[in-house]
N, C-alpha and C positions, 0 to 999 in steps of 0.2 A: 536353422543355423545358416549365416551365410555363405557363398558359395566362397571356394577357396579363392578364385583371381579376384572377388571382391576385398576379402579379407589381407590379401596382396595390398590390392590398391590405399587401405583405409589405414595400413601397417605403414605404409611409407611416409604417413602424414601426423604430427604431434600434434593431437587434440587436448588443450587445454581450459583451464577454466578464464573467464573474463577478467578475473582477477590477477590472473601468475601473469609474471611479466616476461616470463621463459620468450624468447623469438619463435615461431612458429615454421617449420620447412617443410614447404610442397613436393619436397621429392628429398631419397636418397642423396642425389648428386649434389644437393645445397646444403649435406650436412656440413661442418667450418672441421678445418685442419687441426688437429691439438700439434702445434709448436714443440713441445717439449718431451725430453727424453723420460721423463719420469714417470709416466704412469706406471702402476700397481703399487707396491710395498718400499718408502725409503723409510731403513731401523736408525736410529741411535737408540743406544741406550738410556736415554730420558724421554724420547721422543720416536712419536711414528708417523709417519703421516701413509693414507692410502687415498689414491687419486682411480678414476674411473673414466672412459670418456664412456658418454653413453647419452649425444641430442634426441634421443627419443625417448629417454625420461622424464617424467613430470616430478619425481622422487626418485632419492636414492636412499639406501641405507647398510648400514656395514652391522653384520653381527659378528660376536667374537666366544672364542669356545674353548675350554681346557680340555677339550681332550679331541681325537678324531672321529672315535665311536658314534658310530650311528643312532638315532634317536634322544638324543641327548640334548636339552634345551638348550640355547646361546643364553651364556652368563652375560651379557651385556647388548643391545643393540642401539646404536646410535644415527640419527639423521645426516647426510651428508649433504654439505652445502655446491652448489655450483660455482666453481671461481676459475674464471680464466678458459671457460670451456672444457672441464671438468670436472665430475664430482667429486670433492674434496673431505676429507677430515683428518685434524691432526689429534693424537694423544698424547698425553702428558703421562706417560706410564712405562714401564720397561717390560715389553710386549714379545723378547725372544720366548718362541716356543709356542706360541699362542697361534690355535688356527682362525681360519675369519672365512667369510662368503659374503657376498653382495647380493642384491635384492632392489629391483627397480618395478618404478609403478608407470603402467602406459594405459591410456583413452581409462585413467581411473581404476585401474587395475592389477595388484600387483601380480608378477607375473612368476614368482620363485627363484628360489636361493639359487645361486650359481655359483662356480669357482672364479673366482677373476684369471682371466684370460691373460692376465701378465702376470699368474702366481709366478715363484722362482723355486718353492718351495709345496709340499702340499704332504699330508695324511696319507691313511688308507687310503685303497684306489681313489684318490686324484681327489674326494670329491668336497675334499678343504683345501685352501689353499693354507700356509704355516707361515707365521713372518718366522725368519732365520736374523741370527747373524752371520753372515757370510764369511766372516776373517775367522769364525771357529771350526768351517768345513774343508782349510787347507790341510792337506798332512803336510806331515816332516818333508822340510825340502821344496814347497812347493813352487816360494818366491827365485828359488835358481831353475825350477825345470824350463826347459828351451826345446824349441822343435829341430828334429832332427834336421841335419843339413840336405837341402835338395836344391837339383838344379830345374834344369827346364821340364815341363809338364810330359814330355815325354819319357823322363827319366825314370818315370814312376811304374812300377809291375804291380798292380789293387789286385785285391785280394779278400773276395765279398763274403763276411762271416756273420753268422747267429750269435749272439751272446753266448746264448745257452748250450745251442748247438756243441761248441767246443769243450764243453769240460763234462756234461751230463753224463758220459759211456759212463758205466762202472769200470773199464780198462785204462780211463784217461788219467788215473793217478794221481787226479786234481782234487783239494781238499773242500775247497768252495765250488762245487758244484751249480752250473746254470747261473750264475752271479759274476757280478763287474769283478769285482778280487779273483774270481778262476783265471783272466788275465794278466792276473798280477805272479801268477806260481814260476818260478824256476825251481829247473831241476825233475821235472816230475817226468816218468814214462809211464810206459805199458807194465805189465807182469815180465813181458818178453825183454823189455828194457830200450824196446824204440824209445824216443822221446817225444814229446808229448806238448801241450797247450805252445803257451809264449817262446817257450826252447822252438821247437816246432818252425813255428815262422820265419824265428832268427836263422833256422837252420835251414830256410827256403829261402830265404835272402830277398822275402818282398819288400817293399819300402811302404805301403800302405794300405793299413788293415781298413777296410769299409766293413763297416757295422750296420746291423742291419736296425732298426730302426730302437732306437733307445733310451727317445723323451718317456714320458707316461702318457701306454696308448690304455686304451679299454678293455680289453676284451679277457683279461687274465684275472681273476679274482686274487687280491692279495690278502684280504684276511682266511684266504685258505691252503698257503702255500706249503703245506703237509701232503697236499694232495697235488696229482703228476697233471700238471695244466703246460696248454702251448698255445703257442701264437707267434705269427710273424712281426707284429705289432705297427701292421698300414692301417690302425684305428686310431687316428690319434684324439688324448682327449686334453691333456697341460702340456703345448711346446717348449716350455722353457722349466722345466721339470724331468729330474732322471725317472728312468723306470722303476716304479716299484719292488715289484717281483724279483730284477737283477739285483735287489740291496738286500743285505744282511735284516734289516728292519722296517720295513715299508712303511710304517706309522711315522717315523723317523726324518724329517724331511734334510734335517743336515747328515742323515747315514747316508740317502742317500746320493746327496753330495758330493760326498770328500769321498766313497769308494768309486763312485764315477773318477772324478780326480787323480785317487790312486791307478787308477785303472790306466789311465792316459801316461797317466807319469811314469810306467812301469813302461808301457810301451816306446813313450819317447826316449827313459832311457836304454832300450835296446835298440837305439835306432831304428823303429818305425812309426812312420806318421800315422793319426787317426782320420780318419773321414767318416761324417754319422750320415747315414739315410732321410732324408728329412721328408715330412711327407705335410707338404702346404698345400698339397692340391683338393683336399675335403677334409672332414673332421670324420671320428666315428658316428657318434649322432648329430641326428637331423635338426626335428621340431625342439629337443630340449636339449642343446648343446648351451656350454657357456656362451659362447656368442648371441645363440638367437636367443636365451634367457634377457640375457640383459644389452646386447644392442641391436635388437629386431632386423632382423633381413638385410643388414646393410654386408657384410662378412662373406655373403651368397648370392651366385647366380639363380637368376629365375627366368623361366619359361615365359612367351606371352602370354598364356593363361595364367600364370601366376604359379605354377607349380616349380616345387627346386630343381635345377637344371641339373643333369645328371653324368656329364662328360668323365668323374672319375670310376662309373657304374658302381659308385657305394652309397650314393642316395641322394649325394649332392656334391659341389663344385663351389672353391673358394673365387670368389671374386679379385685376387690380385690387382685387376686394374683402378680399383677404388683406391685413392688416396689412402687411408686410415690403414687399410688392408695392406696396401705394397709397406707401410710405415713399420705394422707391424711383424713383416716376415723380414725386412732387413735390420728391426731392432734385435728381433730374435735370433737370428744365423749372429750380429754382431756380438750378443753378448753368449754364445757356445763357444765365439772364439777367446775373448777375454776374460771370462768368466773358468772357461773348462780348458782354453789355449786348445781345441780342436783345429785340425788343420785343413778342412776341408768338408765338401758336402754333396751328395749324390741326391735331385730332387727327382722323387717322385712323379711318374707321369708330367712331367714337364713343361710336356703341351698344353695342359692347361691353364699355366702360368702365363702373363703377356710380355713380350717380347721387353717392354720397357719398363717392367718392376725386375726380371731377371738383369738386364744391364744396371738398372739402380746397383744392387746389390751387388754383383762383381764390382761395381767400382768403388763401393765402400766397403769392401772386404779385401779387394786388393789396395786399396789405399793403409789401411793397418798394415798388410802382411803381402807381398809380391807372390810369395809362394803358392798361395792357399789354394786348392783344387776343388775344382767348379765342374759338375757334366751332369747330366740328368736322362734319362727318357725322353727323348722326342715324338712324345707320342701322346695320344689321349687314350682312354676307353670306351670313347661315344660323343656324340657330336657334343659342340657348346656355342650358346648364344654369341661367343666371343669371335668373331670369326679370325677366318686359317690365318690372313696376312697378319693378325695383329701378336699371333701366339708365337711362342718358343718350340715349335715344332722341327724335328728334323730338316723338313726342307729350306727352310728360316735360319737354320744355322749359323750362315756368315754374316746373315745381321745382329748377330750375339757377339759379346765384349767378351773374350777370352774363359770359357765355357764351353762345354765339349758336348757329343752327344752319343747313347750308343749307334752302336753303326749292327742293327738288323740283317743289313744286307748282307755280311762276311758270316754272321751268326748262320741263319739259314743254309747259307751259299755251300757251308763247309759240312753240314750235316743233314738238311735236311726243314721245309718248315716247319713251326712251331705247331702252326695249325692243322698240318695232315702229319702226321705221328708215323705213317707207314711212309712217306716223300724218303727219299736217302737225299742225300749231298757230297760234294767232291771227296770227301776222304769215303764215305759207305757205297760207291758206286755210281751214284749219277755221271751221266756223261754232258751235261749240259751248265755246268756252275763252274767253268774255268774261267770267266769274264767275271764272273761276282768278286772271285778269290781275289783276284788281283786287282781290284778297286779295293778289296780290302787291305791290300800291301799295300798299296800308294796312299793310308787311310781317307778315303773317299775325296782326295783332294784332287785338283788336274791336271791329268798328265796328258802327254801326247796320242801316247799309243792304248787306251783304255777306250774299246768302244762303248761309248755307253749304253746307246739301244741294246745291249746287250747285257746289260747288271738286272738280276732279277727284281731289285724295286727302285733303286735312285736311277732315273734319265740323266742324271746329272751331277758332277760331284759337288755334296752340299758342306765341307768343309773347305773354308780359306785357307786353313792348315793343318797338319798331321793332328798340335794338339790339341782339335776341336774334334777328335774321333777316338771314341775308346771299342776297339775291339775285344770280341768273346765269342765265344763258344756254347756259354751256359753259364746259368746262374741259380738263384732261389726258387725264379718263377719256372714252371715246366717242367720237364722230365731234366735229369742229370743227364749229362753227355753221355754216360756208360749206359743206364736208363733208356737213352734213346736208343742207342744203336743195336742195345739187344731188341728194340721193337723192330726197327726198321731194316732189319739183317737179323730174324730168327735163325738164317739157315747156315749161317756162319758162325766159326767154330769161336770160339773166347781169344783164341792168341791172333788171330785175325783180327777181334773187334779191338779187341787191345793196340793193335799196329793204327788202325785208324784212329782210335782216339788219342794216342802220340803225336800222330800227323793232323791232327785238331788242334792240338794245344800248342806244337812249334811252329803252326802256322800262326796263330795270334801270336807267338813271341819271338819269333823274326819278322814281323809286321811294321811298319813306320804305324805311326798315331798310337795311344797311351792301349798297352794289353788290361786285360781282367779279367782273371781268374775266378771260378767259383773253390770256395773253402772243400777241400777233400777230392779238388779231382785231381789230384795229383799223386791219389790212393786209389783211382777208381770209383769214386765215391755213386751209393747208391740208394735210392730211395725206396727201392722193392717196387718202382714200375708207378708210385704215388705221383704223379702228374702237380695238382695244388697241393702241397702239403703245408699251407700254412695253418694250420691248424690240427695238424697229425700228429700222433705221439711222439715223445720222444725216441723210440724203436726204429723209428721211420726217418726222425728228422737228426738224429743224433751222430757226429761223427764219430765213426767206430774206429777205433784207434788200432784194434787186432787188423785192419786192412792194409794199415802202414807197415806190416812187414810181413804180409802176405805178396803184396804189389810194390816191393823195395825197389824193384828194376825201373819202375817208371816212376817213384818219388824222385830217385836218381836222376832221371832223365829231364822230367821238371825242374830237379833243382838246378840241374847244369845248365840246360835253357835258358832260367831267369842267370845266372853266372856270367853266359855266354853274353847275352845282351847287354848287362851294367858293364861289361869289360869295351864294347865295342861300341862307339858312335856312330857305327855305320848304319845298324840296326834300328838307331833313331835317329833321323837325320835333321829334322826338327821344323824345315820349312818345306813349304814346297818347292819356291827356288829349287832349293839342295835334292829333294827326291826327283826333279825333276832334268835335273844337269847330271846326277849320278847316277841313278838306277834306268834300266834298259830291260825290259823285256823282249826274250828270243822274238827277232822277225820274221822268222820263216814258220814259227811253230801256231801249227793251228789242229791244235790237239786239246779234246776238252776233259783229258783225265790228266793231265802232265800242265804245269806251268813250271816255268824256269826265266831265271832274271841275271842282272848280272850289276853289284854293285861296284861302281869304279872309283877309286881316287876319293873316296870321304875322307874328308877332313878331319882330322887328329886322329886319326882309326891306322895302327901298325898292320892290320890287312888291308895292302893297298888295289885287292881286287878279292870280289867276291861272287862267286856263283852259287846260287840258290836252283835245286829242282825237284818240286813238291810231285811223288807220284801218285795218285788217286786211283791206280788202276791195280785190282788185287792180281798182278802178274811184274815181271820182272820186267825192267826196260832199258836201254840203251839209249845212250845221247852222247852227246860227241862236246867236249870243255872245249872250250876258245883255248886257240895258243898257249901253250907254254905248260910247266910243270906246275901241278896242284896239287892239296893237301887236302885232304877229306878232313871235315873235324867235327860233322854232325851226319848221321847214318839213324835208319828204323829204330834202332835200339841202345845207341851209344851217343855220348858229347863228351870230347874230347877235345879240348883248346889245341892240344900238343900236337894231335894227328892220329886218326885213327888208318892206320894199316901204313903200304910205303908211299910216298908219293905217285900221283899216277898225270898222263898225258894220252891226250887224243880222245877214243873213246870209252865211257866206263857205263857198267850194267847198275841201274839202282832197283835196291828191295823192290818189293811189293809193298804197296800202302807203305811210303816212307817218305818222310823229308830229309834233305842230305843238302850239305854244305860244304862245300870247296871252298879253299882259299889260297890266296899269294902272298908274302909278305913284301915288304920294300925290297927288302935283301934279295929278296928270289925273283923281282922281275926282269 
């Protein structure tokens, strides 16, 4: 056999016979551009036509099948002709419901059946693609649903949830279980009578749900969904295809459709936006993925020996900066929004992506829609042939077109890193992450008084503005914020770890730049100490909805937090200009458990002066308010818009491990 970087080399080249008149391409890079929006399935009802691009076939052919069932011969296969720079054929037959797969022959060889990579539609797991009618997958209502009203990117409080996660408890009171429609429940609680799924959220007042990833990935068997299967679904194998497994009928390609659809529409109208997970940085498989089936290695980075490059550490790495490739991750993000009216997208390791397929797409996503919310991972999981300057990497930031990034640095800073599990951070102890914190306030943008040699990973702020930074705390990957603290502080008592994780999460949301939230930490939420749990029971991975009123005091405090921000501009002030003419951090404090700020004069915001002082230190502390009479309205355990206790002046003692909020109105200065 020959060796693999041969087989590389001899894969990039269409060996054809003397005869086919096919053009012939010495490399990748001279495959020709397909011009048009059309490839994969256009239906009429008289008429189908399926289009293919694939220069490294010498054949193509389309089979077609009634049913999704495995083993079961294609009731028709027909040859596809090349026209126009890609392989075409039209039918003369009314083909709703009908699955299909494509099949191309290279150096002589065919090389098996695949799913077409622009299915829309597809069978059991994924591995048919279905022509649909589309105009039969809208429910009731769909042609008025509209996205909820939003203003600037920082207005947004996300809010990163599992499909399944949410409704699975037996407590959760939800009739659809693990499925798009458990999104769609009002009314549902506990036994206790908390409330529960969709109510739930509205009752937290986020503005939008990020889902965790919800095309059709691999890894879930759907013809056996009797039995308790999980996954976080970063396998992807049909991106423009719901998930399986969340539909009522997996074989189904229009069920799963319209309860997608339903799903969205319930949300929008409770007034919160969608954002899907999109994960374009690798596929689940490798050597037999739809891509490399039938358009050989062009889809994939590779090694100079010719092995697949590995920067997403799942086996391999999408080529984005190839033409075909960037064409088709901004055909696909465009047609989630007008297809499913999605408002938004969180991509996957990021950095893997180049710099100038991520601007493509902002700008043809916000050319639809101004709104639509753009951030991703600034990060890879391993090198890539692509190098640093060309990728969407954190430090690359401000050469991104209105697209955000998470910001690392404030996650750690406030807890502790990801990668030393025993490390604490500003709220659990450390006495040296009080310069992280506050690059995290100002969201990584530049301000004056931020030394940077001093932030434990950016030298420098790599946002042009707040909303190109999304802070957090915690999310799917890792230990749970509660999770960690009980590692990283065994010797501390539960109402202690409690006080810090308060002081976690009102630090991301008194924050400038966009907060996010992980789904359930606003109950505590815990994973029993499970680090990866994508792929751990539902026991493990499921929000338990008996915690929502065991931990009432701090959903309280969460919810008023997110309250307290949507009410106040100051909180997000939206430029840097603005965080940078308004907010002041104390000059004389050089104390690395205590930060304290002071917001002045924001604009349209009825508190016309604010003081902010985060204590990190489990002991009580004194600090002295600037002039004048203030009004407490955030403390350890309480938010209170109106005021908590009486007015005070000069010096005041704050909790232990607590964030606290003083204010002035116009009227009171």
């Amino acid at each position: 056999m020959l060796p693999r970087y041969l087989l590389f080399i001899l894969s990039s080249v269409v060996f054809v016979n003397c005869s086919d008149p096919r053009p012939q391409y010495d490399t990748l890079a001279d495959y020709p551009v397909y011009p048009y929006a059309d490839l994969g399935v256009t239906y009429t009802p008289t008429a189908t036509i399926f289009k293919l691009w694939s220069p490294a076939a010498q054949e193509a052919r389309l089979r077609l099948y009634d049913t999704d069932a495995p083993g079961v011969a294609a009731h028709t296969t027909t040859d596809m002709q090349e026209v126009d720079g890609a392989w075409t054929v039209r039918l003369e037959d009314e083909l709703d419901g009908t699955y299909y797969t494509y099949e191309i022959k290279q150096n002589g060889r065919w090389r098996g059946e695949a799913t077409d990579p622009y299915a829309t539609a597809a069978g059991t797991n994924g591995l048919r693609g279905q022509v649909v009618n589309l105009l039969d997958t809208d429910p009731v209502g769909w042609e008025t649903d509209r996205r909820p009203a939003f203003g600037a990117p920082t207005d947004a409080v996300l809010y990163e949830l599992h499909v399944r996660d949410l409704s699975i408890d037996p407590d959760s009171g939800i009739e659809y279980k693990g499925k798009f429609l458990g999104l769609t429940e009002r009314g549902t609680t506990t036994p206790g009578g908390d409330t529960t799924g969709l109510d739930h959220l509205i009752e937290m007042g986020v503005t939008h749900v990020h889902l965790l990833p919800s095309f059709d990935f691999l890894s879930v068997d759907e013809a056996r969904l009797d039995s308790a299967q999980y996954n976080w679904g970063y396998d992807p194998q049909n991106y423009n295809v719901p998930e399986g497994s969340y539909s009522t009928d997996p074989s189904q390609g229009k069920t799963r459709i319209r309860e997608f659809k339903r799903m969205v529409q319930a949300l929008h109208a409770a007034g919160i936006r969608v954002i899907m997970d999109v994960v374009y940085n690798h596929t689940g498989r490798t050597e037999d993925s739809n891509f490399q089936l039938l358009i050989p290695d062009y889809f994939y980075r590779f090694e100079a020996d010719g092995t697949f490059s590995n920067a997403s550490g799942c086996g391999n790495e999408i080529a984005s900066d190839r033409p075909m490739v960037r064409k088709f991750i901004r055909e696909s993000l465009e047609y989630w929004v007008d297809e499913y009216h999605v408002d938004g997208f969180r991509f996957d390791l990021m950095g893997i992506h180049d710099i100038a397929t991520m601007n493509d797409v902002s700008e043809t996503l916000h050319g639809i829609d101004s709104t639509i919310l753009l951030y991703g991972e600034g990060w890879a999981a391993g090198p890539s042939p692509l190098p640093d300057s060309l990728r969407a990497l954190k430090a690359n930031t401000p050469q991104l077109l209105r697209i955000a990034a998470f910001s690392d640095d404030v996650r750690d800073a406030l807890k502790g890193s990801v990668f030393n599990h025993e490390e604490r951070g500003f709220v659990s102890g450390a006495d040296d992450r009080a310069e992280s914190v506050r690059f995290g306030i100002v969201a990584a943008t530049r301000h004056p008084q931020i030394a940077y040699d001093s932030v434990n990973y950016s030298k420098a702020p790599w946002a042009r503005q707040p909303a190109q930074c999304v802070n957090y705390v915690s999310c799917h990957d890792n230990h749970t914020l509660w999770d960690r603290l009980a590692i990283s502080n065994p010797g501390d008592s539960r109402a202690t770890r409690e006080r810090m994780h308060r002081l976690a999460l009102a630090t991301v949301l008194t924050s400038q730049g966009i907060p996010f939230l992980h789904a359930g930490t606003e109950m505590l939420r815990s994973k029993g100490g499970d680090e990866n749990s994508y792929r751990s029971s539902d026991a493990i991975n499921a929000i338990q909805w008996k915690t929502k009123g065991q931990h009432a005091a701090t959903v309280s405090y969460v919810r008023a937090l997110i309250a307290l921000r949507k009410a106040h501009p100051a909180l997000r002030l939206g430029s840097t200009a603005r965080i940078t003419r308004h907010l002041t951090f104390a000059e004389e404090e050089n104390d690395e458990q205590l930060v304290t700020y002071r917001i002045l004069d924001a604009p349209a915001d009825q508190w016309a002066d604010i003081y902010v002082a985060l204590n990190g230190e489990n002991a009580s502390r004194e600090v002295t308010l600037p002039e004048g009479s203030w009004q407490q309205v955030v403390d350890g355990t309480t938010v209170d818009a109106q005021g908590i206790g009486a007015p005070v002046e000069g010096s005041v003692r704050l909790a232990a491990i607590s964030a606290n909020v003083f204010v002035r109105t116009l009227q009171s200065r």
